[in-house]
N, C-alpha and C positions, 0 to 999 in steps of 0.2 A: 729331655736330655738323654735317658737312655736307650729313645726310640731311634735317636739320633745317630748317637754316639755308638750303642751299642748293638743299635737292631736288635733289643729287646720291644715284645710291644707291651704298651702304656695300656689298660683299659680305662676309660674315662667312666665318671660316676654311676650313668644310666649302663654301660654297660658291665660294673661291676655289680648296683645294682641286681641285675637281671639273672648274672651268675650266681650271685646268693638267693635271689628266689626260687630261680631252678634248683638249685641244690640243698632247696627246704629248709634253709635256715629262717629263724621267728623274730630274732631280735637283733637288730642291725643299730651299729651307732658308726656317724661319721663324724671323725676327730680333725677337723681341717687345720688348715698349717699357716694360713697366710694370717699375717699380723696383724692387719686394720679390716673390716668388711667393706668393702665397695664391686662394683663391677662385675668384676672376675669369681669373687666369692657367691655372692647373689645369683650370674647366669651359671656358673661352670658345677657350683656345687648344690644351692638351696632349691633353682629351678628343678633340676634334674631329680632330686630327689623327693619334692613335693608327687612329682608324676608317680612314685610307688605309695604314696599313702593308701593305705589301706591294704596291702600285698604284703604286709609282713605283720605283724603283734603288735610288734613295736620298732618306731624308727624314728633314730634321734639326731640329730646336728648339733657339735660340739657348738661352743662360740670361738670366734677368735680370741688372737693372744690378747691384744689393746680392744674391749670390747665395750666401753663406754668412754667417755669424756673426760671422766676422771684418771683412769689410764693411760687414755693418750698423756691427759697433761703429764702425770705423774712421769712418762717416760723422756717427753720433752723436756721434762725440768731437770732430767737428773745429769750429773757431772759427765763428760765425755772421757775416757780414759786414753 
């Protein structure tokens, strides 16, 4: 959207990644955003950042918002406002 919108550019994960290597940072955490894991979360964020294991200290992936079963349901079940 605001590579779009704004002709601001977006870095995607491998190459933010590769900015924080270069720029010697040790401990990296990725807090992702999308709500259930499938697809998009798995190629765009887990692949991409498996390829730095080992390049940093530590490098960590948050989980998603609905990150088991019981969350899903829990969000299904609850009242619609």
């Amino acid at each position: 959207m605001l590579r779009d919108r704004d002709g601001l550019p977006v870095p995607d994960v491998a190459e933010s990644l590769e900015f924080l290597a270069n720029e010697g940072y040790s401990k990296v955490v990725i807090m992702p955003t999308h709500m259930i894991e499938g697809e998009e979360y798995n190629n765009k964020i887990v692949a991409p950042a498996r390829a730095f294991e080992g390049r940093f200290e530590s490098l960590k992936t948050g989980k998603v918002l609905l990150s088991d079963r019981k969350e899903i349901g829990r969000a299904s079940c609850r009242e619609r406002v």
